[in-house]
Gaussian input, Z-matrix of N, CA and C with variables (Angstrom, degrees):
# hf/3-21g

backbone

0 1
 N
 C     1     B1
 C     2     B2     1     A1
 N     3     B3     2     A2     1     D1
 C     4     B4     3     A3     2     D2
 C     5     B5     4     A4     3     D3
 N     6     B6     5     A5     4     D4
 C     7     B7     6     A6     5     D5
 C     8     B8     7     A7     6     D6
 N     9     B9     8     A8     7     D7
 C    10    B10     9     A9     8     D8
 C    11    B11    10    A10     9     D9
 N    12    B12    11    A11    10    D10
 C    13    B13    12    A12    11    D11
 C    14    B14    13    A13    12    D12
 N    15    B15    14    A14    13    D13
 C    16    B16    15    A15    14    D14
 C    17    B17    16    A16    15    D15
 N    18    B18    17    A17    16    D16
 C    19    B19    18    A18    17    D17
 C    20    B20    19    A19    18    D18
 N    21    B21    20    A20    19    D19
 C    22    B22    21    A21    20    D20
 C    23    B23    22    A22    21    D21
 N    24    B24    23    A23    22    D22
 C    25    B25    24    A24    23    D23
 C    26    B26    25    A25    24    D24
 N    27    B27    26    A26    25    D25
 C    28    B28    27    A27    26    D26
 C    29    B29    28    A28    27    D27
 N    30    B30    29    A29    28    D28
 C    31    B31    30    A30    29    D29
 C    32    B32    31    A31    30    D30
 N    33    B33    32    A32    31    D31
 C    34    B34    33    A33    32    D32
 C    35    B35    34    A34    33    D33
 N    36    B36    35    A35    34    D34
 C    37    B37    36    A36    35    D35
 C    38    B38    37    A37    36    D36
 N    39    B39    38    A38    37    D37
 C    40    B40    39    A39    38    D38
 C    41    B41    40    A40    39    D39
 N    42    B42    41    A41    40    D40
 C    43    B43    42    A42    41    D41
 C    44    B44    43    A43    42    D42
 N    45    B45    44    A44    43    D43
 C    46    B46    45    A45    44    D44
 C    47    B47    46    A46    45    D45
 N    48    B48    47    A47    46    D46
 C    49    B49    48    A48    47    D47
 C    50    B50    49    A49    48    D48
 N    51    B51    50    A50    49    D49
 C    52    B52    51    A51    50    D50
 C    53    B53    52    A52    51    D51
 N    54    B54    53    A53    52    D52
 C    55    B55    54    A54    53    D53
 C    56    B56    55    A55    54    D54
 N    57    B57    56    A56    55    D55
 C    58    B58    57    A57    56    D56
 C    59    B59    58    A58    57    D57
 N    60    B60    59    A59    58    D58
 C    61    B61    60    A60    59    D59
 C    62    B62    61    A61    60    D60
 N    63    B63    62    A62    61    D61
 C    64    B64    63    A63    62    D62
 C    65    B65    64    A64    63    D63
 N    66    B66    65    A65    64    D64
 C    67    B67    66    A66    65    D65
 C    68    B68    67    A67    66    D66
 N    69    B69    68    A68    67    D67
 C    70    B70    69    A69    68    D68
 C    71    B71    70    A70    69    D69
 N    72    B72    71    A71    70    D70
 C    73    B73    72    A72    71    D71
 C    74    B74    73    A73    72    D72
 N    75    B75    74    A74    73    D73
 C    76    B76    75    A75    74    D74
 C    77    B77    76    A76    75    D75
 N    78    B78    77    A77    76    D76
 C    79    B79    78    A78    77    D77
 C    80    B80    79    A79    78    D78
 N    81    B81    80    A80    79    D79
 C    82    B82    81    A81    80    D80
 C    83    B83    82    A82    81    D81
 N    84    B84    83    A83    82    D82
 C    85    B85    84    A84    83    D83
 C    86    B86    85    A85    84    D84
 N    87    B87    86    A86    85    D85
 C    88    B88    87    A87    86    D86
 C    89    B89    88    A88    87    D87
 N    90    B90    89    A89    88    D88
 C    91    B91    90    A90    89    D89
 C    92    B92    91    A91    90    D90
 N    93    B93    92    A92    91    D91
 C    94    B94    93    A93    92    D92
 C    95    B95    94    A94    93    D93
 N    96    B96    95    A95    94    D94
 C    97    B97    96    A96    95    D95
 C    98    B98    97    A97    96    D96
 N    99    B99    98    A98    97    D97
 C   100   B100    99    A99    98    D98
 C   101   B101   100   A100    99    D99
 N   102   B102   101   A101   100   D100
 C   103   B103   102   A102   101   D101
 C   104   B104   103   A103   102   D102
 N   105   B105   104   A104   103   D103
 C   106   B106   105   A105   104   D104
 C   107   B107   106   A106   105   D105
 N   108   B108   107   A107   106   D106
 C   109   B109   108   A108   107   D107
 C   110   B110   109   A109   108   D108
 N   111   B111   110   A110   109   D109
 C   112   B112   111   A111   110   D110
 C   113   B113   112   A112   111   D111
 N   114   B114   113   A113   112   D112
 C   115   B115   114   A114   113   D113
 C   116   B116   115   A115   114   D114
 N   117   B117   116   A116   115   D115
 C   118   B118   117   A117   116   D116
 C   119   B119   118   A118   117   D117
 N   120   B120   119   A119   118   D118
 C   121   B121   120   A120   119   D119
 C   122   B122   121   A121   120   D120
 N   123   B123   122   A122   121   D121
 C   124   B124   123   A123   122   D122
 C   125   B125   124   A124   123   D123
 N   126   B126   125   A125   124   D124
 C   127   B127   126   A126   125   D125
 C   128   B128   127   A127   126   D126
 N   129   B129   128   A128   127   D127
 C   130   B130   129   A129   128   D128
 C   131   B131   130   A130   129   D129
 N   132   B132   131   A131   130   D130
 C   133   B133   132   A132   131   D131
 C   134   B134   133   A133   132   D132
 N   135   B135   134   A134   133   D133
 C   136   B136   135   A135   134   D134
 C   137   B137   136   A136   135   D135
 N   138   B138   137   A137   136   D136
 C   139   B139   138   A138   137   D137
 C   140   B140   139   A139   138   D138
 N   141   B141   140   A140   139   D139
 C   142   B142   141   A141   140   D140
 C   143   B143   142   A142   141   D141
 N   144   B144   143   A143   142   D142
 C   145   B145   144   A144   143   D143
 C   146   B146   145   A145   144   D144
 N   147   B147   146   A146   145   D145
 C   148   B148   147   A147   146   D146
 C   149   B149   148   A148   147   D147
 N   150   B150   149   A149   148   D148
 C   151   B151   150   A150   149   D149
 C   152   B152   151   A151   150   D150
 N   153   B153   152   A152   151   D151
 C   154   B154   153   A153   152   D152
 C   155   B155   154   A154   153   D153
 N   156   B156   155   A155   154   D154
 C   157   B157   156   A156   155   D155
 C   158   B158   157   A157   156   D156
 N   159   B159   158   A158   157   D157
 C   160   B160   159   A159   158   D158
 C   161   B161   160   A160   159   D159
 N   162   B162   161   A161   160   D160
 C   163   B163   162   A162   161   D161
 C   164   B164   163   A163   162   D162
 N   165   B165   164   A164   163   D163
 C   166   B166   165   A165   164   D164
 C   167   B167   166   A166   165   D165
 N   168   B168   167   A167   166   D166
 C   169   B169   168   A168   167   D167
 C   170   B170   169   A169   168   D168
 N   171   B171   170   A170   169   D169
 C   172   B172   171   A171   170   D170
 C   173   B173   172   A172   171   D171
 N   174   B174   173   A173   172   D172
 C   175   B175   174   A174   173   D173
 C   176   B176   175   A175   174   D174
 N   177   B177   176   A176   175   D175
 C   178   B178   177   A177   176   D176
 C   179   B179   178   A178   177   D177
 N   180   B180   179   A179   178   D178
 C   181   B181   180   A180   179   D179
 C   182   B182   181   A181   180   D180
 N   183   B183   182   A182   181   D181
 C   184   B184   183   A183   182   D182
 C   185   B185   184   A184   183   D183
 N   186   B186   185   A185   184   D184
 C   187   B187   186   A186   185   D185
 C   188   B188   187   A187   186   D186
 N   189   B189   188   A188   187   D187
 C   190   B190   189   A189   188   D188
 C   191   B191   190   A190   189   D189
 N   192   B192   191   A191   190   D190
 C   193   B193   192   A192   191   D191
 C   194   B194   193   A193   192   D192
 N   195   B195   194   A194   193   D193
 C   196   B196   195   A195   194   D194
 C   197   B197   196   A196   195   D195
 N   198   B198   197   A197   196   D196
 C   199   B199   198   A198   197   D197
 C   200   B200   199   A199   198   D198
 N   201   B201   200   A200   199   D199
 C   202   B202   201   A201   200   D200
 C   203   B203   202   A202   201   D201
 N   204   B204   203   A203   202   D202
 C   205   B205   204   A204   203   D203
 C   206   B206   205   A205   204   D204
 N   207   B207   206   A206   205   D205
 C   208   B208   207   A207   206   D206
 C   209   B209   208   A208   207   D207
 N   210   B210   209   A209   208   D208
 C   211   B211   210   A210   209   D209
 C   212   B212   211   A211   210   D210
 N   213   B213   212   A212   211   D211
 C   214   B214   213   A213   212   D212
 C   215   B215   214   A214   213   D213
 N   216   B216   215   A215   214   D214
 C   217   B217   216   A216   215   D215
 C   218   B218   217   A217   216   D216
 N   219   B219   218   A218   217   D217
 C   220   B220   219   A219   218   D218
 C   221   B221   220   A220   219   D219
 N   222   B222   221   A221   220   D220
 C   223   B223   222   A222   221   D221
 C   224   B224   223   A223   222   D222
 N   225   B225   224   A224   223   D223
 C   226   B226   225   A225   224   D224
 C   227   B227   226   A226   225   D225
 N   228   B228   227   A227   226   D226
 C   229   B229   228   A228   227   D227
 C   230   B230   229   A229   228   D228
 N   231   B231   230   A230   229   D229
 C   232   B232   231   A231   230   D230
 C   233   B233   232   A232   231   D231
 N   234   B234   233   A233   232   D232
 C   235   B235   234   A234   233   D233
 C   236   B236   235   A235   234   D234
 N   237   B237   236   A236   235   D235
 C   238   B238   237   A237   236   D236
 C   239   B239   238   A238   237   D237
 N   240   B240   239   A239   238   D238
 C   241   B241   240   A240   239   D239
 C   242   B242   241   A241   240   D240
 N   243   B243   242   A242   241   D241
 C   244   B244   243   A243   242   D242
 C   245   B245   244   A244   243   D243
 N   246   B246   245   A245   244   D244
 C   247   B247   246   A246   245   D245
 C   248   B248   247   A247   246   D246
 N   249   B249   248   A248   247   D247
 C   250   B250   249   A249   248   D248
 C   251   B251   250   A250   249   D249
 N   252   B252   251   A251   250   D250
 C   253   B253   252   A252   251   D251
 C   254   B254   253   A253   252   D252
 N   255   B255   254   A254   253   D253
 C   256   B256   255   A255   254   D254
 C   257   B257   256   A256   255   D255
 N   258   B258   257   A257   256   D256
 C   259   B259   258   A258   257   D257
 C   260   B260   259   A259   258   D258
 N   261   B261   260   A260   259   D259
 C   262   B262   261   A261   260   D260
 C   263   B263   262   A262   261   D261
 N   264   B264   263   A263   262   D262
 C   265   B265   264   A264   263   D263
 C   266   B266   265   A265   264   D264
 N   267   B267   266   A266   265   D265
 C   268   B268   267   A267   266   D266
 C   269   B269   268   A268   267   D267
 N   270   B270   269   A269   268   D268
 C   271   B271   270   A270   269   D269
 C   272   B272   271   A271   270   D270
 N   273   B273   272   A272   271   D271
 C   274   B274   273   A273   272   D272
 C   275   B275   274   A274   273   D273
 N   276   B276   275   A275   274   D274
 C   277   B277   276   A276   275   D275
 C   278   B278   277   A277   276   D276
 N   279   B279   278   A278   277   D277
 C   280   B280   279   A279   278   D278
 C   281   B281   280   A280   279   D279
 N   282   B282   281   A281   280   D280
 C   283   B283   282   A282   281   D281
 C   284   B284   283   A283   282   D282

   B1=1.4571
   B2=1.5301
   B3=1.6975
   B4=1.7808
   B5=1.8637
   B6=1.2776
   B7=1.5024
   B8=1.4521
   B9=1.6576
   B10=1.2689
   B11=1.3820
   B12=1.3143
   B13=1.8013
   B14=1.0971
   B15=1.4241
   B16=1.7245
   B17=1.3505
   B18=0.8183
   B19=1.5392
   B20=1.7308
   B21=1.8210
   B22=1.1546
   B23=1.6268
   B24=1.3301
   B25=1.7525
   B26=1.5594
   B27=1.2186
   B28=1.4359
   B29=1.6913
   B30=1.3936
   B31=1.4948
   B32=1.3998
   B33=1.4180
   B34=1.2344
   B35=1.7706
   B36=1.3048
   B37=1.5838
   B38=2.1411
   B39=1.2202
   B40=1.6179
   B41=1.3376
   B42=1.3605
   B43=1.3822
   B44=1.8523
   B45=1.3309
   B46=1.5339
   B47=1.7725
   B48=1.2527
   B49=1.5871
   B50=1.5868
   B51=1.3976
   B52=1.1882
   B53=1.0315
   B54=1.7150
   B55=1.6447
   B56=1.6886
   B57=1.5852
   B58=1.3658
   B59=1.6881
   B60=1.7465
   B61=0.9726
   B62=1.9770
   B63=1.0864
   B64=1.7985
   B65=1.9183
   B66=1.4074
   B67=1.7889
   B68=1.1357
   B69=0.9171
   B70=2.0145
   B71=1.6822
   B72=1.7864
   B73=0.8913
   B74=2.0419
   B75=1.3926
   B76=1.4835
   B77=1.3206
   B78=1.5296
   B79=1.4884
   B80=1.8052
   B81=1.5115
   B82=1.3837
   B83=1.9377
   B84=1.4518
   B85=1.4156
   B86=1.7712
   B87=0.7324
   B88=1.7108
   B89=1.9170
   B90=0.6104
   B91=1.7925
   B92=1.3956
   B93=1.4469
   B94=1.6102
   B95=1.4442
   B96=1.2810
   B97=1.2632
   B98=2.0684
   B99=1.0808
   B100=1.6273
   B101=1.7217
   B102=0.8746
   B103=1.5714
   B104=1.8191
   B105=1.4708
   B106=1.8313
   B107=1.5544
   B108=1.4610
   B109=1.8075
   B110=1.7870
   B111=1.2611
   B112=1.4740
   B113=1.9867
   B114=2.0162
   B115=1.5902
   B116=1.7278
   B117=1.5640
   B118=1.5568
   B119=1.6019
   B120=1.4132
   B121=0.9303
   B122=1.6536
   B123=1.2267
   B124=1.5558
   B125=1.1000
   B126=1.1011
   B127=1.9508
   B128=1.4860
   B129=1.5767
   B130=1.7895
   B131=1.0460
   B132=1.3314
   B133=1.4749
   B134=2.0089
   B135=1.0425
   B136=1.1390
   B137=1.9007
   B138=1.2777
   B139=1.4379
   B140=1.4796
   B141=1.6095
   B142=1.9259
   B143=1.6129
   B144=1.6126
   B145=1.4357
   B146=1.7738
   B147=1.2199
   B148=1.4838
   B149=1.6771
   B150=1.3094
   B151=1.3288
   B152=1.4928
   B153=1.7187
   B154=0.7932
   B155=1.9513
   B156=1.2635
   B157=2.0936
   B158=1.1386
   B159=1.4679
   B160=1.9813
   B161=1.3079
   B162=1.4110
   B163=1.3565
   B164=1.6360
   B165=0.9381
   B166=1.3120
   B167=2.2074
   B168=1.7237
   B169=1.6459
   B170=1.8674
   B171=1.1414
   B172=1.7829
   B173=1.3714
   B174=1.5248
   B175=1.7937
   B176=1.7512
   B177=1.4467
   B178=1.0286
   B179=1.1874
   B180=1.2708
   B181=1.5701
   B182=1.7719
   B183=1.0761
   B184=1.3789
   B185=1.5797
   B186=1.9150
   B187=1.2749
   B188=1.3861
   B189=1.6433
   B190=1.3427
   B191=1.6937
   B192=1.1371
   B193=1.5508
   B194=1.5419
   B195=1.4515
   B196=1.9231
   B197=1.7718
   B198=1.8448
   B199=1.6603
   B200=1.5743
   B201=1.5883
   B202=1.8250
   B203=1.0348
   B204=2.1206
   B205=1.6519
   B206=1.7787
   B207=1.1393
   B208=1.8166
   B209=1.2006
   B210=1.4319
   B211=0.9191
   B212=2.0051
   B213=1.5489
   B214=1.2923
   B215=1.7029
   B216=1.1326
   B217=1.7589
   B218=1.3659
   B219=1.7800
   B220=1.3636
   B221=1.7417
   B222=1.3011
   B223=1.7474
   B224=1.0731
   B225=1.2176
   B226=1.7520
   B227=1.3071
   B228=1.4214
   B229=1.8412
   B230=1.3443
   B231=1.4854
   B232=1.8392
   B233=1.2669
   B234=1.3810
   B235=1.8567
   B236=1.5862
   B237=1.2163
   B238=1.3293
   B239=0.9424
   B240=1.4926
   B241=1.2929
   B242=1.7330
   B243=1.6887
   B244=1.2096
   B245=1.5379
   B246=1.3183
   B247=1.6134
   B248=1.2913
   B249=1.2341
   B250=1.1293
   B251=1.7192
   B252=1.0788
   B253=1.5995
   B254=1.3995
   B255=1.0656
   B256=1.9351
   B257=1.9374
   B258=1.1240
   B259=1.6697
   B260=1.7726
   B261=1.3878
   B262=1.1382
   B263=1.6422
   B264=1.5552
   B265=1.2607
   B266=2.0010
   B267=1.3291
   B268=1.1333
   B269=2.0590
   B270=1.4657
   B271=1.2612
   B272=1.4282
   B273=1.0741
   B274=1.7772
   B275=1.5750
   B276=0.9684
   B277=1.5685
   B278=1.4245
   B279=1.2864
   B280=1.1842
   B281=1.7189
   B282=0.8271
   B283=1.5898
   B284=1.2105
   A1=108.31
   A2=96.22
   A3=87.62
   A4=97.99
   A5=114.04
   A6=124.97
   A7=120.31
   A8=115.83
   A9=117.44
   A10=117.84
   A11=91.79
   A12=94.54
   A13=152.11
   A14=97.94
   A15=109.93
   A16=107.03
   A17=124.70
   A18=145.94
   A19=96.56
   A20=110.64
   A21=103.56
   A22=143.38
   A23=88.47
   A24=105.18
   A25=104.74
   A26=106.45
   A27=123.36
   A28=99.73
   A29=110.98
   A30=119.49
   A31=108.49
   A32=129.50
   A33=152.77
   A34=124.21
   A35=98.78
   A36=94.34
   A37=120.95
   A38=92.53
   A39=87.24
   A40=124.30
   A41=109.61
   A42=116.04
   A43=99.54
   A44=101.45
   A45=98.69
   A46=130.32
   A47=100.05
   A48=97.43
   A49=123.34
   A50=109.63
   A51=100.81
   A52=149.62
   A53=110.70
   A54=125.78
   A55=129.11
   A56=102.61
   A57=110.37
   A58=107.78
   A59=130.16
   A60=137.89
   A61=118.43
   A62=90.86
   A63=102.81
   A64=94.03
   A65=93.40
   A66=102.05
   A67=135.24
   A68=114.37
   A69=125.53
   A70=95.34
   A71=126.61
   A72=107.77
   A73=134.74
   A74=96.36
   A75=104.71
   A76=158.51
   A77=92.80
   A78=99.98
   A79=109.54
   A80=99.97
   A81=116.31
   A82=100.63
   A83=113.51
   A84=115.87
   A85=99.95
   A86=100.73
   A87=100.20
   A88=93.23
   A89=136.26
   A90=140.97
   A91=101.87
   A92=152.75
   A93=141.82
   A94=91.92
   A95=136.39
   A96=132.50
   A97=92.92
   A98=127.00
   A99=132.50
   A100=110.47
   A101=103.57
   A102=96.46
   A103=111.42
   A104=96.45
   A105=104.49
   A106=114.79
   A107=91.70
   A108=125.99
   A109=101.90
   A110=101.21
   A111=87.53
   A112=92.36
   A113=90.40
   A114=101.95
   A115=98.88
   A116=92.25
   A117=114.55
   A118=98.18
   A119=149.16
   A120=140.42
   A121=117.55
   A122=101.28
   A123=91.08
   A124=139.26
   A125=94.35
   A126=108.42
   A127=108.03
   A128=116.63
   A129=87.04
   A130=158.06
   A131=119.51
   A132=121.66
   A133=64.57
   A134=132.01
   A135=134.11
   A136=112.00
   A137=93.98
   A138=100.64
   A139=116.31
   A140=83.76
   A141=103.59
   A142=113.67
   A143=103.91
   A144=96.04
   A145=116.37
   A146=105.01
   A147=130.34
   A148=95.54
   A149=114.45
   A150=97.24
   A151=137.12
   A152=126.90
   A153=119.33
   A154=117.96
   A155=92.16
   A156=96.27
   A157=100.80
   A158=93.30
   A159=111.86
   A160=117.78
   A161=125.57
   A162=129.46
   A163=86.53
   A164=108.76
   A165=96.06
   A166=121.99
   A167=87.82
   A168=108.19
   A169=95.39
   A170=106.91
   A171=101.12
   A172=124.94
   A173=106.17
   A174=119.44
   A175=88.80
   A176=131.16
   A177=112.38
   A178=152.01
   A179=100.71
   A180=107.62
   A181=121.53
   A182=109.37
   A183=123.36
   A184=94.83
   A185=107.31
   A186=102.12
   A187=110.11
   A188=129.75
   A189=138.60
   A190=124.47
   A191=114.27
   A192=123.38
   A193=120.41
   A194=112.49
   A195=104.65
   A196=95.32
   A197=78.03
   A198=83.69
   A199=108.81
   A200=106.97
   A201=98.70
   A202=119.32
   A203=91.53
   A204=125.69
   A205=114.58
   A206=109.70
   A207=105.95
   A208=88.31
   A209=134.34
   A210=153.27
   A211=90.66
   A212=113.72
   A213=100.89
   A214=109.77
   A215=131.41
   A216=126.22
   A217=103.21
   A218=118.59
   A219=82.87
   A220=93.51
   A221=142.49
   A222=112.25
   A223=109.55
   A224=148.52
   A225=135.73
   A226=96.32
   A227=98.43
   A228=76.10
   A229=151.46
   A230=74.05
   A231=86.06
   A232=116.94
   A233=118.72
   A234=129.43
   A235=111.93
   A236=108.91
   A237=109.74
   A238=89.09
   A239=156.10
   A240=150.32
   A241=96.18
   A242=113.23
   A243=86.10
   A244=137.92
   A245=124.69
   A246=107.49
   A247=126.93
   A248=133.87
   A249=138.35
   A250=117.62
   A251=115.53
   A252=126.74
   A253=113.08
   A254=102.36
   A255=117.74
   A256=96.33
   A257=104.86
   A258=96.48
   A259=97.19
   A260=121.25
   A261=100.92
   A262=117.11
   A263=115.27
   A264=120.95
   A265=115.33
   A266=96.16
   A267=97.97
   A268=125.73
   A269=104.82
   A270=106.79
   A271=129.41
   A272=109.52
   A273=105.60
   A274=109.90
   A275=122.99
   A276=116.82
   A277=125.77
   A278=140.12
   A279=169.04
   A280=96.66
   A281=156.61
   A282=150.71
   A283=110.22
   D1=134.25
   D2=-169.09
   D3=-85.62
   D4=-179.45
   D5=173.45
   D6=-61.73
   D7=-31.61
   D8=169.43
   D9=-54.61
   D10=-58.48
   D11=165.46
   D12=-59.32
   D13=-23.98
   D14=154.42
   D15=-61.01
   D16=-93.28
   D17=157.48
   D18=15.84
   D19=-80.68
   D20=174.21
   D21=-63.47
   D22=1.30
   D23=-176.34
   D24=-93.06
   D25=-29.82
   D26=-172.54
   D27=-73.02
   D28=-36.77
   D29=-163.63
   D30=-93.11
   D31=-5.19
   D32=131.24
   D33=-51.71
   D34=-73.52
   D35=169.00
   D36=-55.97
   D37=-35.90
   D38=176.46
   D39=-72.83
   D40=-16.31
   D41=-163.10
   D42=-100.71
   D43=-43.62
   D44=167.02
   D45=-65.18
   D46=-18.30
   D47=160.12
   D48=-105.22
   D49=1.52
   D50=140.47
   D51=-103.32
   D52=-0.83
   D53=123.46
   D54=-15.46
   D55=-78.78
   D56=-170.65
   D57=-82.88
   D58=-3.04
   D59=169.58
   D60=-64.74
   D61=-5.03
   D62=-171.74
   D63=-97.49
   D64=-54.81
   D65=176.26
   D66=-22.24
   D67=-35.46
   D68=-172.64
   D69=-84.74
   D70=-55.81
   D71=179.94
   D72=-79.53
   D73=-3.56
   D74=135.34
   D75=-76.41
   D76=-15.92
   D77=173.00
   D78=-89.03
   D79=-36.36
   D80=177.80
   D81=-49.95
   D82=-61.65
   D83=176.62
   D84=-47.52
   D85=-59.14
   D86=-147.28
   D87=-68.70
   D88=-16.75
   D89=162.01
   D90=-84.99
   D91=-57.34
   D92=-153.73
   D93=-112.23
   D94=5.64
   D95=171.62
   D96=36.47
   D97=55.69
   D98=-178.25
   D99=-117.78
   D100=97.27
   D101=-173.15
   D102=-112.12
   D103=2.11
   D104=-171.76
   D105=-28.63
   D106=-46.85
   D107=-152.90
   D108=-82.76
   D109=10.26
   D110=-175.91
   D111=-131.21
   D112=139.81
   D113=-171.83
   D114=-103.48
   D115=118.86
   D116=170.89
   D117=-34.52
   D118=-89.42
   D119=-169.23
   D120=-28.88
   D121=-49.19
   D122=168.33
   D123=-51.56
   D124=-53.07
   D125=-176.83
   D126=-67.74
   D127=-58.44
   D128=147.27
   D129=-6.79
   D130=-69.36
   D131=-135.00
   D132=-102.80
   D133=-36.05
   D134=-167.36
   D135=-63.51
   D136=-67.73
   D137=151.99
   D138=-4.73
   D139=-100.69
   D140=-172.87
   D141=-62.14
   D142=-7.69
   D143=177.11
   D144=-71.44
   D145=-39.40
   D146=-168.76
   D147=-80.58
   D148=-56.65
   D149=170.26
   D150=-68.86
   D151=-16.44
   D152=169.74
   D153=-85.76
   D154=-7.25
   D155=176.95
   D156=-57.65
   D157=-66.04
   D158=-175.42
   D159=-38.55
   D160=-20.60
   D161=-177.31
   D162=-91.07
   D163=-54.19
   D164=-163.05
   D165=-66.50
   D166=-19.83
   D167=174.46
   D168=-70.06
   D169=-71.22
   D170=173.51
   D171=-26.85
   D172=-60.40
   D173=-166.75
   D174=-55.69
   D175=-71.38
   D176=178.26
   D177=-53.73
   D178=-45.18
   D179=161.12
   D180=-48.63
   D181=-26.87
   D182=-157.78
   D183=-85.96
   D184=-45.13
   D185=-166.08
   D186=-78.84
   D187=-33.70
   D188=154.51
   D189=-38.23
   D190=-31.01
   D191=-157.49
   D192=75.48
   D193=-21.78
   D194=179.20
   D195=-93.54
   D196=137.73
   D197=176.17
   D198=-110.49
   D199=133.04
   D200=170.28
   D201=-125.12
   D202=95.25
   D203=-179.98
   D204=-53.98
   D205=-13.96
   D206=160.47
   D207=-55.95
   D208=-106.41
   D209=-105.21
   D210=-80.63
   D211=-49.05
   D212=-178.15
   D213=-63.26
   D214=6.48
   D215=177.40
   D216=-106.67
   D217=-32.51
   D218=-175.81
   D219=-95.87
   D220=7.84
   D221=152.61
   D222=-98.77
   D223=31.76
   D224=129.67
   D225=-62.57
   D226=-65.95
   D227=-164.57
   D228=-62.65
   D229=-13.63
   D230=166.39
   D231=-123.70
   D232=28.29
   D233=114.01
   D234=-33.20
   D235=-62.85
   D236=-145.91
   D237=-112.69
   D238=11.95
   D239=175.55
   D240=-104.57
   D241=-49.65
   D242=160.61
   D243=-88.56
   D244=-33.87
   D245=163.13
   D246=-48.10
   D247=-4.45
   D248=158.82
   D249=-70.04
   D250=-45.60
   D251=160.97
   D252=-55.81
   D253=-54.66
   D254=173.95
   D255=-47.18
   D256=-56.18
   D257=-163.89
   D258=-76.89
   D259=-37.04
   D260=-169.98
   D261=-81.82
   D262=3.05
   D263=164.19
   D264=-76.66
   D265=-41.00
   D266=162.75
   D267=-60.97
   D268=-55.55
   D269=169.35
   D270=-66.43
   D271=-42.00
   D272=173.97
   D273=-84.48
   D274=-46.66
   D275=164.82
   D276=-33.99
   D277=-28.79
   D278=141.48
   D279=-46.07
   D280=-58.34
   D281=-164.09
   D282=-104.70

C-alpha cells in the first residue's frame, strides 16, 4: 500500500466517524424531543461553521477538479445533522 493511500484511507475513516459522531445526538433529539441541554450559541456558530467550510471545501475542489468526498460526507452530514438540531431547538423549546 502506497502512502497516498494510507493517507486517503485514513481521510476516509476520520471523516466517517465524524459523520456518524453527530448521530446519537440526533437520534436522541428526534425520540425525547429534549433540547433544554443544548446552548443556542453553540449550535450556531457550529451550524454556519460546517456550513460555511463546505462552501469553501466545494469552491475549491470544484475549481481544481479533485474532489475530497471524505471530507464532502462528513459536512453534509453535519449540515443537516446540525440544522436539524438548530430547528428542533427552536421547535421543541417553544412547547
Amino acid at each position: 500500500m502506497d502512502t497516498t493511500t494510507l493517507i486517503e484511507g485514513i481521510g476516509w475513516f476520520g471523516n466517517i466517524i465524524l459523520s456518524i459522531g453527530v448521530l446519537p445526538q440526533v437520534v436522541q433529539t428526534w425520540r425525547t424531543h429534549d433540547v433544554r441541554s443544548f446552548n443556542w450559541l453553540f449550535l450556531l456558530l457550529w451550524a454556519f461553521g460546517v456550513l460555511f467550510t463546505f462552501i469553501y471545501i466545494a469552491y475549491n475542489d470544484i475549481a481544481v477538479g479533485k474532489y475530497q468526498w471524505p471530507l464532502w460526507l462528513n459536512y453534509l452530514v453535519n449540515i443537516f445533522a446540525t440544522f436539524y438540531l438548530v430547528w428542533a431547538k427552536y421547535y421543541y423549546g417553544r412547547h
